[in-house]
C-alpha positions as CSV (number, residue, x, y, z in Angstrom):
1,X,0.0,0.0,0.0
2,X,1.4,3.8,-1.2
3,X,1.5,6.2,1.6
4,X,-1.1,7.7,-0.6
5,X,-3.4,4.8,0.2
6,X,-2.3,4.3,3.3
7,X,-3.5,8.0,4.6
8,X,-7.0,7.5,2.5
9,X,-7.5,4.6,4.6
10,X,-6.6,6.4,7.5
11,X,-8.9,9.4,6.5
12,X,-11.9,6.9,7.0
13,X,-11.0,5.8,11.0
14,X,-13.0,6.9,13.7
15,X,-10.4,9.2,15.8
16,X,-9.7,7.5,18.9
17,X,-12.3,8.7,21.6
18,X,-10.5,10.4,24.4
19,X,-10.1,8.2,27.8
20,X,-13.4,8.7,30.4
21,X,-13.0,11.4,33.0
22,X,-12.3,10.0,36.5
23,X,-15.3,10.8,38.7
24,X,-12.8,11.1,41.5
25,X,-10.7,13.3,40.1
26,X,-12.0,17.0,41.7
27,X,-10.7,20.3,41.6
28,X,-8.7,22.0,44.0
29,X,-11.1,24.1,46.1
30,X,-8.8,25.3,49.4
31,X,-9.4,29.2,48.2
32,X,-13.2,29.6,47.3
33,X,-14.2,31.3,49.3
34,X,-18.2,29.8,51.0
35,X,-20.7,32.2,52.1
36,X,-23.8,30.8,53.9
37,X,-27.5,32.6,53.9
38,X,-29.2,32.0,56.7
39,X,-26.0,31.4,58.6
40,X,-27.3,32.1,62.0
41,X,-29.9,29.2,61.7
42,X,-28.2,25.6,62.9
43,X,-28.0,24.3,59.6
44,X,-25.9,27.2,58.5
45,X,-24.3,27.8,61.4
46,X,-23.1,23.9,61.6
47,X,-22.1,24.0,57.6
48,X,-20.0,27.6,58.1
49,X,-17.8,25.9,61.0
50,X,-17.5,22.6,59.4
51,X,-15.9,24.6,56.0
52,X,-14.3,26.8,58.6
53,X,-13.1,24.2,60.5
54,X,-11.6,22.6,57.1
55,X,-9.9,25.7,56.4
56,X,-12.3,27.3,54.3
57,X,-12.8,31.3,54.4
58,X,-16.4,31.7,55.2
59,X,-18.5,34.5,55.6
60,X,-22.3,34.2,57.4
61,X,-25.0,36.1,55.9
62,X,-28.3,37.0,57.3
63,X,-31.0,39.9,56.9
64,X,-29.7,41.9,59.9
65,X,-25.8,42.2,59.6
66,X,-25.4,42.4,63.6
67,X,-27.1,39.0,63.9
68,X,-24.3,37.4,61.3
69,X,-21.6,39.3,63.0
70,X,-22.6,37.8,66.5
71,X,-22.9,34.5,64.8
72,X,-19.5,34.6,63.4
73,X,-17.9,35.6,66.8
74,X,-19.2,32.6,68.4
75,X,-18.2,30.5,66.2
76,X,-14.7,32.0,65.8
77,X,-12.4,30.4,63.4
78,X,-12.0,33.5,61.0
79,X,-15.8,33.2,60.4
80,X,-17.4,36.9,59.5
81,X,-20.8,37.8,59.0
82,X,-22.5,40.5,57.6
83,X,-25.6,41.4,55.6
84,X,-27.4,38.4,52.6
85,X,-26.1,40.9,49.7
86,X,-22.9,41.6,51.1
87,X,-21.9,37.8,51.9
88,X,-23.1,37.2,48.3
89,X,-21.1,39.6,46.9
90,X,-18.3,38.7,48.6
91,X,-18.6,34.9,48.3
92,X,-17.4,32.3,45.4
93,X,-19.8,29.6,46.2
94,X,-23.1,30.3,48.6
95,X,-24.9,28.2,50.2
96,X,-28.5,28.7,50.6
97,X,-29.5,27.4,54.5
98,X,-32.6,29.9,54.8
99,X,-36.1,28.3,56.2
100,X,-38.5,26.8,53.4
101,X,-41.1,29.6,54.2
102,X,-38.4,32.6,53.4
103,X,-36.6,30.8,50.4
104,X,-38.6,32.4,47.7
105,X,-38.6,36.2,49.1
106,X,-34.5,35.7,50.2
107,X,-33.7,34.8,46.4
108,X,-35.8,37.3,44.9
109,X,-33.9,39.8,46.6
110,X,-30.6,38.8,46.1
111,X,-30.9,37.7,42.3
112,X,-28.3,40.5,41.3
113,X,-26.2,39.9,44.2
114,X,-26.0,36.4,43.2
115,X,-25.5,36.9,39.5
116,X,-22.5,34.7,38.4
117,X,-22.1,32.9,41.4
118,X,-22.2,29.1,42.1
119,X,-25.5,28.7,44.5
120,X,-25.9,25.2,46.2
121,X,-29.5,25.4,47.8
122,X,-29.8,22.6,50.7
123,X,-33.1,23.7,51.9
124,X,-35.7,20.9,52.6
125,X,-39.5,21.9,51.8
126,X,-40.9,20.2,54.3
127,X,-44.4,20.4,56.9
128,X,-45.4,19.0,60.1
129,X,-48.4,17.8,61.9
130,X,-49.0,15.0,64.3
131,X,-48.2,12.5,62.3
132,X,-44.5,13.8,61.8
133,X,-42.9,15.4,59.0
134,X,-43.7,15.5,55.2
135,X,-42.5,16.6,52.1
136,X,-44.0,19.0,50.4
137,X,-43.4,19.9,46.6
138,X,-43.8,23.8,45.5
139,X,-44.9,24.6,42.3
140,X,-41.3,24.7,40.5
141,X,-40.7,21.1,41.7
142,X,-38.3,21.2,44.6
143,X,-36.3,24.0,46.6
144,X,-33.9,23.9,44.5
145,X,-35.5,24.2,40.9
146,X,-37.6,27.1,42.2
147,X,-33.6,28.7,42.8
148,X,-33.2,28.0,39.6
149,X,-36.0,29.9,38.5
150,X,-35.6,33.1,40.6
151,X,-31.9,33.2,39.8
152,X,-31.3,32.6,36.0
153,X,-28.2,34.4,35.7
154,X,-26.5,31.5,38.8
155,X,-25.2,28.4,38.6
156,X,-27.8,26.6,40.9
157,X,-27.3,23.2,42.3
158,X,-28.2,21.4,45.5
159,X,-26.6,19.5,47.9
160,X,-26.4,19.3,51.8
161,X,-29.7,17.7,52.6
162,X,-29.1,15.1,54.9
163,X,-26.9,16.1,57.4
164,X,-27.5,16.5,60.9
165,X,-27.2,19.9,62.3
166,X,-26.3,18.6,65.6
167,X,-23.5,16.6,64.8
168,X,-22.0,19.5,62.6
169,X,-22.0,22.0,65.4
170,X,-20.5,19.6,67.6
171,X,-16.8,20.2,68.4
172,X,-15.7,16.9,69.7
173,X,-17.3,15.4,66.4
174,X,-14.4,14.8,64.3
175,X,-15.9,13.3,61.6
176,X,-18.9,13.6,59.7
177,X,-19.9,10.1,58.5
178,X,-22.1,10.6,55.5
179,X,-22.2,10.9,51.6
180,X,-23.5,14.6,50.3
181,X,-26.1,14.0,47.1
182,X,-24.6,16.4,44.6
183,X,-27.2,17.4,42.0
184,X,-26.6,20.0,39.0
185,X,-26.9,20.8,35.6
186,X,-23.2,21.2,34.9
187,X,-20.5,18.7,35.6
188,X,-17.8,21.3,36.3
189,X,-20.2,23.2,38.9
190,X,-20.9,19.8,40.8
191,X,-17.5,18.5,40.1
192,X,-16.9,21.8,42.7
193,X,-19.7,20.8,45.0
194,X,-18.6,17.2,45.4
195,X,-14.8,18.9,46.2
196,X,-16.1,21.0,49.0
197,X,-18.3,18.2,50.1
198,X,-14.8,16.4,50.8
199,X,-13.1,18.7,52.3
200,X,-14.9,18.0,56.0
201,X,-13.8,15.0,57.0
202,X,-15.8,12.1,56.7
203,X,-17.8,13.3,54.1
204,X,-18.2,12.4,50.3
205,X,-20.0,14.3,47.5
206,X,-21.5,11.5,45.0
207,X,-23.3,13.2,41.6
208,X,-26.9,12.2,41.9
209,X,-28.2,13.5,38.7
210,X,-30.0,16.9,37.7
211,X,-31.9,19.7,39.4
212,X,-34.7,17.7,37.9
213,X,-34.3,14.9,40.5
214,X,-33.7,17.0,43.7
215,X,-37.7,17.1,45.0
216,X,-36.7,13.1,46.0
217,X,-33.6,14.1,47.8
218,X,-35.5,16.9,49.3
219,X,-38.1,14.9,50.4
220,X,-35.6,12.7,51.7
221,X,-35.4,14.6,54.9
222,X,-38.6,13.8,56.0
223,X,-37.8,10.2,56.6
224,X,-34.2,10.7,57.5
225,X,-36.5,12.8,60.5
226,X,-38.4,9.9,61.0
227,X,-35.5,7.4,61.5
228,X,-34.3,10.0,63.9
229,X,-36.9,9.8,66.3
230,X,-37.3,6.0,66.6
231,X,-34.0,5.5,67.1
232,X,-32.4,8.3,68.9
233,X,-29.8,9.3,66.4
234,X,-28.3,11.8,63.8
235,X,-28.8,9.3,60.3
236,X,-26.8,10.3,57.5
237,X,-26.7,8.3,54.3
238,X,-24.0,6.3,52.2
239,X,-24.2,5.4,48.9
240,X,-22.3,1.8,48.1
241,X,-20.6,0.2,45.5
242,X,-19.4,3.8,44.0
């Protein structure tokens, strides 16, 4: 065969496909820095020391500045806080921690403030009679698709569901045993999620689809809550064979 031929033939190959990404294989997150809305609540307060705690600069937002700057002082570690816009402003990556019923109005408010940012919303839409808790499911489809609505000009994802608020804001905790659902339209914005998921010790981020699929992972909670109360403890969950 001519090297004539022999580049014709070549011409009509499939180019080799490039190898498969490692899922394992996250960016380097050490200086984002993490600003948490509704910092002052346990949720927030319990994820700002855990990142804190890890190294993380983190800023605590709330409606009232003097509330987040209290907050911070108590929790020490280089925490500050300051007012929702502010701590948006000032933040790489914010985490939404705000009660169901205020979700909507905080977002609404902050939509320029947030503009460009990456926004992981972990709020749980959830109500309570005497039966316990239950899911509820607002009109977007879950917390976080309703972010994703009043913020079109973020990168929304969700993540931080299932964790227990006691255990984070417990100092003699060292670890956190748990996997963190990562959910997202873009790979490189949950790629980041899952990263700061593992930087507090104990935890994993595992991708768990898109925004589509977050009301289940909201809802979630509700039994999580349930397990909780039978049996006198702080459930997480872990996802096997990944």
């Amino acid at each position: 065969m001519t090297s004539t031929e022999s580049a014709q033939a070549g011409a009509g190959q499939a180019p080799a496909k490039a190898p498969a990404k490692d899922p394992w294989d996250l960016p380097d997150v050490s200086g984002l820095v993490i600003g948490v809305l509704g910092g002052t609540g346990d949720q927030g307060r319990g994820l700002a020391y855990r990142f804190a705690r890890a190294g993380q600069k983190v800023i605590i937002g709330s409606r009232a500045a003097e509330r987040a700057e209290a907050a911070a002082a108590e929790l020490g570690l280089g925490i500050e806080g300051a007012d929702n816009a502010e701590c948006a402003r000032r933040s790489d990556v914010v985490i939404i921690a705000v009660p169901w019923e205020g979700h909507a109005k905080t977002l609404e408010a902050l939509r320029e403030d947030l503009a460009g940012k990456l926004v992981v919303d972990c709020v749980n839409p959830l109500g309570f009679d005497k039966k316990g808790a239950y899911a509820l499911k607002p009109e977007e489809g879950s917390a976080a698709e309703q972010a994703a609505a009043l913020l079109p000009e973020s990168r929304v994802t969700a993540a931080f569901h299932h964790l227990s608020a006691v255990l984070l804001q417990d100092e003699s905790v060292e670890e956190i045993d748990t996997d963190v659902m990562v959910l997202g339209e873009s790979r490189a914005d949950t790629d980041l999620v899952q990263a700061l998921a593992a930087r507090i010790p104990g935890m994993r981020g595992v991708f768990s689809g898109r925004l589509r699929n977050a009301h289940q992972v909201e809802a979630l909670v509700a039994n999580l809550i349930s397990v909780n109360r039978r049996y006198k403890a702080h459930a997480g969950l872990r996802v096997t064979d990944v």
